[in-house]
C-alpha positions as CSV (number, residue, x, y, z in Angstrom):
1,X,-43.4,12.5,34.5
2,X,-40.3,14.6,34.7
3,X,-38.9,12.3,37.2
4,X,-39.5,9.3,34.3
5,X,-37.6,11.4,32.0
6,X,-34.9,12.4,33.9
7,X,-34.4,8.5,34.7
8,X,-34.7,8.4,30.8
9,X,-31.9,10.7,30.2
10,X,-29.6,9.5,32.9
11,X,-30.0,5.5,30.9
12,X,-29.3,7.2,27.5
13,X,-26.2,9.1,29.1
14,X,-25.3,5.4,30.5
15,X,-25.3,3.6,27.2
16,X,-23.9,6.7,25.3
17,X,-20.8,6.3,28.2
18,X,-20.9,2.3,27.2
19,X,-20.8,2.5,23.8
20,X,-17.9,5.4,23.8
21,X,-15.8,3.5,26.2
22,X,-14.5,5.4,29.1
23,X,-11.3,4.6,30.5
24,X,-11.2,1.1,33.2
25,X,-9.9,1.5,36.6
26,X,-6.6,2.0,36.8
27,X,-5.7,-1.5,38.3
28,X,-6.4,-3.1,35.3
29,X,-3.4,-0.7,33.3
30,X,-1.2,-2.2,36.2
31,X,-1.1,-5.6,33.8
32,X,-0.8,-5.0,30.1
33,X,-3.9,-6.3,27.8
34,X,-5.9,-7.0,31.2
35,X,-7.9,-4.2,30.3
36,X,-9.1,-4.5,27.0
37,X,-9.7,-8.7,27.7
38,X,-11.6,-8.5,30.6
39,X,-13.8,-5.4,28.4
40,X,-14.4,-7.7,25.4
41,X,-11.8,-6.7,23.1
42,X,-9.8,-10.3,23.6
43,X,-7.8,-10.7,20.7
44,X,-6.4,-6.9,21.5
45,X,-5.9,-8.2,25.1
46,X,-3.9,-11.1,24.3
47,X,-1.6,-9.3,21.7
48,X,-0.8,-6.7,24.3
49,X,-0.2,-9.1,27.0
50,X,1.9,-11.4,24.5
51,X,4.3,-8.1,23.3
52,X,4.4,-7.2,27.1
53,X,5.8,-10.9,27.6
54,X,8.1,-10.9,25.1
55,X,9.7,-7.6,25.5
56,X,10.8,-8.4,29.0
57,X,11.5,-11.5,27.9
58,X,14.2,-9.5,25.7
59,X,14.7,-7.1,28.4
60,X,15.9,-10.2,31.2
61,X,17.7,-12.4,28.0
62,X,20.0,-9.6,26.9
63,X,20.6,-7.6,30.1
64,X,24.1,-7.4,30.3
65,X,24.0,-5.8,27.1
66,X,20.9,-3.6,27.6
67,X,22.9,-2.0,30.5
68,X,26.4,-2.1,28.9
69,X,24.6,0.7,26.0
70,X,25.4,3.7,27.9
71,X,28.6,2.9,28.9
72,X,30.4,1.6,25.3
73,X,26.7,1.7,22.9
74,X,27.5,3.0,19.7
75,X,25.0,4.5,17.3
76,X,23.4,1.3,16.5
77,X,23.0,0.1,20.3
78,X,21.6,3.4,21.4
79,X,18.5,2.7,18.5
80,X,18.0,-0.2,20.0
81,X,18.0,0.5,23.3
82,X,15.6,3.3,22.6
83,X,13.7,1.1,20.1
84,X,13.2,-1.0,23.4
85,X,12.4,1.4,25.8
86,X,9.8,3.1,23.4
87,X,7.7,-0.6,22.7
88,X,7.8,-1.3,26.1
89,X,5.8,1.8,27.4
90,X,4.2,2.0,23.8
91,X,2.4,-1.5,25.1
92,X,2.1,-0.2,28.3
93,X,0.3,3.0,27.3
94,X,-2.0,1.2,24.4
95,X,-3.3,-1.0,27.2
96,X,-4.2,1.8,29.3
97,X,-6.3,3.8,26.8
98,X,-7.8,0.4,25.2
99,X,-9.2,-0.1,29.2
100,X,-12.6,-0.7,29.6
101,X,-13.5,0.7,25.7
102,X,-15.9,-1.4,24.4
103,X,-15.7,-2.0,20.4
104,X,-16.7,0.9,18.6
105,X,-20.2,1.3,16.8
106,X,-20.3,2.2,13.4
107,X,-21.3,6.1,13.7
108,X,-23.2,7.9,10.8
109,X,-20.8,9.9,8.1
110,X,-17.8,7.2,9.1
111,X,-15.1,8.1,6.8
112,X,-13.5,4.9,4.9
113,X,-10.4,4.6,6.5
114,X,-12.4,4.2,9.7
115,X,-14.5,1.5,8.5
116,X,-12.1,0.1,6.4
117,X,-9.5,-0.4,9.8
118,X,-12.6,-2.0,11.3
119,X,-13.0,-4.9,8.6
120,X,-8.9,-5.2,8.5
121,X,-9.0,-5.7,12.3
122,X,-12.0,-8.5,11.7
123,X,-9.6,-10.3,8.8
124,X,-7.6,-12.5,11.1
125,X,-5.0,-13.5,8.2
126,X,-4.2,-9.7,7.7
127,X,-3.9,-9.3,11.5
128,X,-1.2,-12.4,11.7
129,X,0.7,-10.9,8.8
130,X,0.4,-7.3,10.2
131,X,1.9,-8.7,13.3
132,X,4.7,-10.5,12.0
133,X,5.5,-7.7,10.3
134,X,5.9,-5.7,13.4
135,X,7.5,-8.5,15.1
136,X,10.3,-8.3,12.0
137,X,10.9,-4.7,12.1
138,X,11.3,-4.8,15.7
139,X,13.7,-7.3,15.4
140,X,15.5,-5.4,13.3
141,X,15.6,-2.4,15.2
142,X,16.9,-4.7,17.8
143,X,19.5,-6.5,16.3
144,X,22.1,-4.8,18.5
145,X,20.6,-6.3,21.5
146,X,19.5,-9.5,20.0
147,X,22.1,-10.9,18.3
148,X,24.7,-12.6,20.5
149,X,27.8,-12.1,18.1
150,X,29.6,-9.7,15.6
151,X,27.8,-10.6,12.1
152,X,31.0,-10.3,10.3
153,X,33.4,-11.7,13.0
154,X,34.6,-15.0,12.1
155,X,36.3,-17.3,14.6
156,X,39.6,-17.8,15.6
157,X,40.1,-21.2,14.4
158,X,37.6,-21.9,11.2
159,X,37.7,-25.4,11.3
160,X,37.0,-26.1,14.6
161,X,34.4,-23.3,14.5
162,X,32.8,-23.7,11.1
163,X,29.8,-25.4,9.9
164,X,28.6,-25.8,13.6
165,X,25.2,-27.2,13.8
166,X,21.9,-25.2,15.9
167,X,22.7,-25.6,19.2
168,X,22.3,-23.8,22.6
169,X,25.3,-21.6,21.7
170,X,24.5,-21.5,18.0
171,X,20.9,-21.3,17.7
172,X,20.6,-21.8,14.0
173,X,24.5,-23.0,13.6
174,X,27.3,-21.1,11.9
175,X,28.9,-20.8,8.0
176,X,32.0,-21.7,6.6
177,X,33.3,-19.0,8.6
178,X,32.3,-19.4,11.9
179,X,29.8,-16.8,11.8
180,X,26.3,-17.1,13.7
181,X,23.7,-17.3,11.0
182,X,21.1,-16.0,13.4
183,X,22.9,-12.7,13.9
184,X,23.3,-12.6,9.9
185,X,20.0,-12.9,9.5
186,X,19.0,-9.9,12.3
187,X,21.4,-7.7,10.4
188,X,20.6,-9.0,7.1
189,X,17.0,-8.0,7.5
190,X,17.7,-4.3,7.4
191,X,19.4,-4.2,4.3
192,X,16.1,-6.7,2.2
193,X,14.1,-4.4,4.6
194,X,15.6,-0.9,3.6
195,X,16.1,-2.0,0.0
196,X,12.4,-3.3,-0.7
197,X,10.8,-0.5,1.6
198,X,12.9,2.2,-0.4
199,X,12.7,1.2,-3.8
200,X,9.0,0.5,-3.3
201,X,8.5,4.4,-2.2
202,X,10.4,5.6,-5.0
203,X,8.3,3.3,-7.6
204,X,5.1,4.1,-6.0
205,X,5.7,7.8,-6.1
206,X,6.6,7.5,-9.8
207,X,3.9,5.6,-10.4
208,X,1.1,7.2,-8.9
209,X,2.8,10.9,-10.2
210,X,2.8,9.7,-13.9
211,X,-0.3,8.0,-13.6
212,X,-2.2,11.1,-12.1
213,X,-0.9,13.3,-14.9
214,X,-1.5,11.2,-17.6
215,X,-5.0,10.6,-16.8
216,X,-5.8,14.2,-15.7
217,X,-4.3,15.9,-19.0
218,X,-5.2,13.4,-21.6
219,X,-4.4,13.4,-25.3
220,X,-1.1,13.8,-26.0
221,X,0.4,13.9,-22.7
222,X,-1.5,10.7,-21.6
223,X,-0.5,9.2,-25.1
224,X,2.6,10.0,-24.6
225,X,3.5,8.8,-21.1
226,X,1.5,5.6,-21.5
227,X,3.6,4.6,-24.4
228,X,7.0,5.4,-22.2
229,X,5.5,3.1,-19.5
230,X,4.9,-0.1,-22.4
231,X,8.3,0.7,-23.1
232,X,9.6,0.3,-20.1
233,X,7.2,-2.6,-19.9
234,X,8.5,-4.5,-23.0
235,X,12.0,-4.7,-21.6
236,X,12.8,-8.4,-19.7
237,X,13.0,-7.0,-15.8
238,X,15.0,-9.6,-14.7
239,X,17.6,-9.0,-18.0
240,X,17.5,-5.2,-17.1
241,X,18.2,-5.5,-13.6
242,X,21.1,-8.0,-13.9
243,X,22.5,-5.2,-17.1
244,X,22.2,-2.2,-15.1
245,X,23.7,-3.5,-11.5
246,X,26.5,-5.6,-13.4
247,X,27.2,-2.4,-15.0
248,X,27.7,-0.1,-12.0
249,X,29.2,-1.0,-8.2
250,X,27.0,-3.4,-6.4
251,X,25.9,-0.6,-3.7
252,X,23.0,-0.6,-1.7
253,X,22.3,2.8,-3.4
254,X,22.3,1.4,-7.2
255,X,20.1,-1.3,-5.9
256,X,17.6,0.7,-4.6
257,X,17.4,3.2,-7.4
258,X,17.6,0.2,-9.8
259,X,14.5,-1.5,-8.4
260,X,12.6,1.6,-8.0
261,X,13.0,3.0,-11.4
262,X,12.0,-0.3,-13.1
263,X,9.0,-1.6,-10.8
264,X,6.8,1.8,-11.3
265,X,4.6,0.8,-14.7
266,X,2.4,-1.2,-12.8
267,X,1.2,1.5,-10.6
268,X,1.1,3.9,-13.1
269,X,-1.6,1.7,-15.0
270,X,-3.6,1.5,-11.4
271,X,-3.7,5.3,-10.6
272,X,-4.4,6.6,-14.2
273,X,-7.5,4.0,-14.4
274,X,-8.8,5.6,-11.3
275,X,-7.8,9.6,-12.4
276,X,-9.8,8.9,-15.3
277,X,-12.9,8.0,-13.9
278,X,-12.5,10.4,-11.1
279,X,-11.7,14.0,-13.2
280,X,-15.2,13.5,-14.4
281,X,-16.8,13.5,-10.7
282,X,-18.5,16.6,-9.7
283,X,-16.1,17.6,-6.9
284,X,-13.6,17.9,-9.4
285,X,-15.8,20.0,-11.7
286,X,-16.3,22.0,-8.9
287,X,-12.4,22.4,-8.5
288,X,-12.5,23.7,-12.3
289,X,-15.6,26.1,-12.0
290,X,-13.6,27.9,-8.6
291,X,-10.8,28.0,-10.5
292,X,-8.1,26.1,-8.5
293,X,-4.9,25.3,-10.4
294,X,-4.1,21.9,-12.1
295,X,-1.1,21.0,-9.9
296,X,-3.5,21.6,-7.4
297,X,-6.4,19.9,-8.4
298,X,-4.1,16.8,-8.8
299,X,-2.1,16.8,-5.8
300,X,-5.0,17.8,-3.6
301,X,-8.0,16.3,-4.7
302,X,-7.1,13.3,-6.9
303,X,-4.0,11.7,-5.3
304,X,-5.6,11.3,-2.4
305,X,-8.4,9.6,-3.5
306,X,-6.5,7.0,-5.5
307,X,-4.6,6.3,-2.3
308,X,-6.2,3.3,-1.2
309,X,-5.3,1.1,-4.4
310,X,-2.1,2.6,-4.5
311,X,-1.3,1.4,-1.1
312,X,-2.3,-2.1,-1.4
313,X,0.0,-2.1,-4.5
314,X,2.9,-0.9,-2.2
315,X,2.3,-3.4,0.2
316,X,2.7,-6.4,-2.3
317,X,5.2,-4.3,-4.0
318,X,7.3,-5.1,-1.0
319,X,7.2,-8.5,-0.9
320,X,8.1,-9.0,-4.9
321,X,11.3,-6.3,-4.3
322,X,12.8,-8.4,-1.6
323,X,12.3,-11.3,-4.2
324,X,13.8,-9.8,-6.5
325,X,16.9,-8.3,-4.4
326,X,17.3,-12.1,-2.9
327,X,17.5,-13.4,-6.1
328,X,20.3,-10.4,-7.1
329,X,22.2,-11.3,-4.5
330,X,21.8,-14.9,-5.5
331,X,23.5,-14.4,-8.6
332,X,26.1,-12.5,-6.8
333,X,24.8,-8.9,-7.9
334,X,23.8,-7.7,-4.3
335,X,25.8,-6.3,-1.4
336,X,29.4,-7.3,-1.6
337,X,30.4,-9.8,1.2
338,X,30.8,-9.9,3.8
339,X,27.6,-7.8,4.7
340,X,24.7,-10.1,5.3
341,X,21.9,-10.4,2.9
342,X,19.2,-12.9,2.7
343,X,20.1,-13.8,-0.5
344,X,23.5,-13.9,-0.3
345,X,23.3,-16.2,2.6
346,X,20.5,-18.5,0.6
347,X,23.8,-18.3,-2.1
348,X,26.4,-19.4,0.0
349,X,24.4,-22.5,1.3
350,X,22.7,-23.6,-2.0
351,X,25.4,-26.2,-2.8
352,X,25.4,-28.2,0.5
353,X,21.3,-27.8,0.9
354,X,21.4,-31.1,0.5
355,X,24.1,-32.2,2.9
356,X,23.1,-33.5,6.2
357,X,26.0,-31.3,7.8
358,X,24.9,-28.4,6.4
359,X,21.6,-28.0,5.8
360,X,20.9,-25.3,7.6
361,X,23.0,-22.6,6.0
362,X,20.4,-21.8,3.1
363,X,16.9,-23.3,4.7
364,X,16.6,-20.8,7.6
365,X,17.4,-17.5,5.2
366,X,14.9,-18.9,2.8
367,X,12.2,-19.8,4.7
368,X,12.8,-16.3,6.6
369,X,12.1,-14.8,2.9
370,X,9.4,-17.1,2.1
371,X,7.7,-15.7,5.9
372,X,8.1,-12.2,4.8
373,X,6.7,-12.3,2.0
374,X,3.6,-14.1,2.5
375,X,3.2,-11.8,5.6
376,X,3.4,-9.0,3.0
377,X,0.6,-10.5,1.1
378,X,-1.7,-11.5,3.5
379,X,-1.4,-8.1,4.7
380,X,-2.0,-6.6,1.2
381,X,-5.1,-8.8,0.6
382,X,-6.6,-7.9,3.8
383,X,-6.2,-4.5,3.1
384,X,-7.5,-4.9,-0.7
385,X,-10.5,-6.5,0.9
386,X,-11.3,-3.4,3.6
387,X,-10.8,-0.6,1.5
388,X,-12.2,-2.1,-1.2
389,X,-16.0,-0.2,-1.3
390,X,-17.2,-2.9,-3.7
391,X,-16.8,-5.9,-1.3
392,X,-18.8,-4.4,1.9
């Protein structure tokens, strides 16, 4: 009898040490994503393996400069160098705690960022746009080591260098300058990245600050601050934007602020919906009967709960501001040659699109922008769908 439950106590410690996941052997850490395949957890396997692969494959491509960074690196070369260094053992040290875990099982009193990371990891359109995401940004961090030329050098003799079509030298051929459009493209993602990530922080704080006011005070406050926000609504965005960066120098700074201050309404809409329903929840009675502050009450109990909308906003908020600074710098309202931008390079090929000689100054830059976006959206939606409570 005791010997039958002892034997049942030792299974029940087994499966509670399969279901957990303890760590693999240690030979499997010795190849990156071996672990987590040969456990179960495939997909996470192969992605590890495949950033492994290409990291080193960035490592042996660009040696000569990886090692020339602490000899002549400036600033820039010494982020990427680190940037390298920190995604190589990054990999290396996700594959050795993913060893031998199996896939979790859904526990009892899971919060609903835990389930709701499970369902994104299950949505395999989300997963390719989160990747190529990451895959962007760390190419931009990069771009030191990456990018085989100066991106505002321009050859020695123009028209011998000019217009050069993709080749071995010239992956994706050179401008009117001479200059490589690959390297103006690495370069030229940080400033669409940096200008839609910031101006998207800024309008989603703004947003989701007004909104949670407005629908926690009510009345005249929330009368007041909704009609601001149609006001700001009722004004052409397009019209505004081209008025107010006309108006002032062309900096990345103006940009940013310009985009952030006139993108917010929308959020502000989403988070006081959601304040209103919630300041009627018990928990937030609760907060009233103890006596806790209004700034705290708001900051502290209903921010955070409106968070999960709000970030699915930010995320395809992203995507529409580095529409909308392409098509600034399109019309010649973004930075000031010759610092690369996507759409100032989309602007400098538009005329000869056509050409057979030149075709391939504004396709690549836009079908970069056209790739970042829609990873921006798939990643949206698939977070829309997992932290969404309605659709599990």
């Amino acid at each position: 009898m005791n010997r039958g439950e002892g034997g049942g106590e030792g299974e029940g410690r087994e499966r509670v040490r399969v279901r957990e996941g303890l760590p693999g052997p240690p030979a499997l850490a010795l190849l990156p994503g071996a672990g987590p395949f040969l456990s179960g957890r495939r997909r996470l396997g192969a992605g590890l393996f495949g950033a492994w692969a290409v990291l080193l494959a960035v490592v042996v491509l660009a040696w000569g400069r990886v090692v020339a960074v602490p000899r002549t690196g400036s600033l820039d070369d010494w982020i990427a160098l680190a940037t390298l260094v920190l995604a190589l053992a990054g990999v290396w040290a996700g594959s050795w705690l993913a060893a031998g875990r199996r896939p979790a099982v859904p526990a009892p009193g899971e919060s609903m960022w835990r389930i709701g990371w499970r369902r994104f990891g299950r949505n395999r359109a989300a997963t390719v746009g989160f990747w190529l995401l990451a895959a962007l940004c760390l190419a931009t961090l990069l771009a030191p080591v990456l990018a085989p030329y100066d991106p505002t050098a321009m050859a020695g003799d123009i028209s011998a260098g000019g217009y050069l079509p993709p080749s071995a030298a010239h992956w994706l051929g050179t401008d009117q300058f001479g200059r490589d459009v690959l390297t103006r493209l690495l370069y030229g993602s940080r400033i669409s990245l940096s200008i839609g990530l910031l101006a998207t922080a800024i309008s989603i704080a703004l947003g989701t600050l007004i909104g949670a006011v407005a629908g926690y005070a009510g009345g005249k406050t929330d009368a007041l601050l909704m009609r601001f926000t149609d006001l700001v609504l009722s004004f052409p965005r397009l019209v505004l934007l081209i008025l107010i960066v006309a108006l002032f120098d062309t900096s990345i700074a103006v940009l940013v602020l310009v985009l952030g201050l006139t993108q917010w309404p929308a959020t502000t809409r989403l988070v006081r919906g959601d304040v209103l329903s919630l300041r009627e929840r018990d928990f937030i009675q609760a907060a009233h009967a103890l006596g806790l502050g209004r700034a705290r009450i708001v900051l502290r109990h209903l921010v955070p709960n409106v968070m999960a909308p709000v970030i699915v906003a930010a995320t395809l908020g992203i995507g529409n501001t580095i529409v909308l600074e392409a098509g600034l710098s399109f019309l010649g309202l973004g930075p000031k040659p010759p610092t690369p931008s996507w759409g100032g390079m989309v602007a400098e090929g538009a005329d000869k699109l056509l050409t057979a000689n030149t075709w391939w100054l504004a396709t690549f830059p836009g079908l970069t922008i056209v790739l970042v976006v829609l990873a921006f959206n798939l990643l949206g939606d698939g977070l829309r769908d997992a932290l969404d409570p309605r659709l599990r």
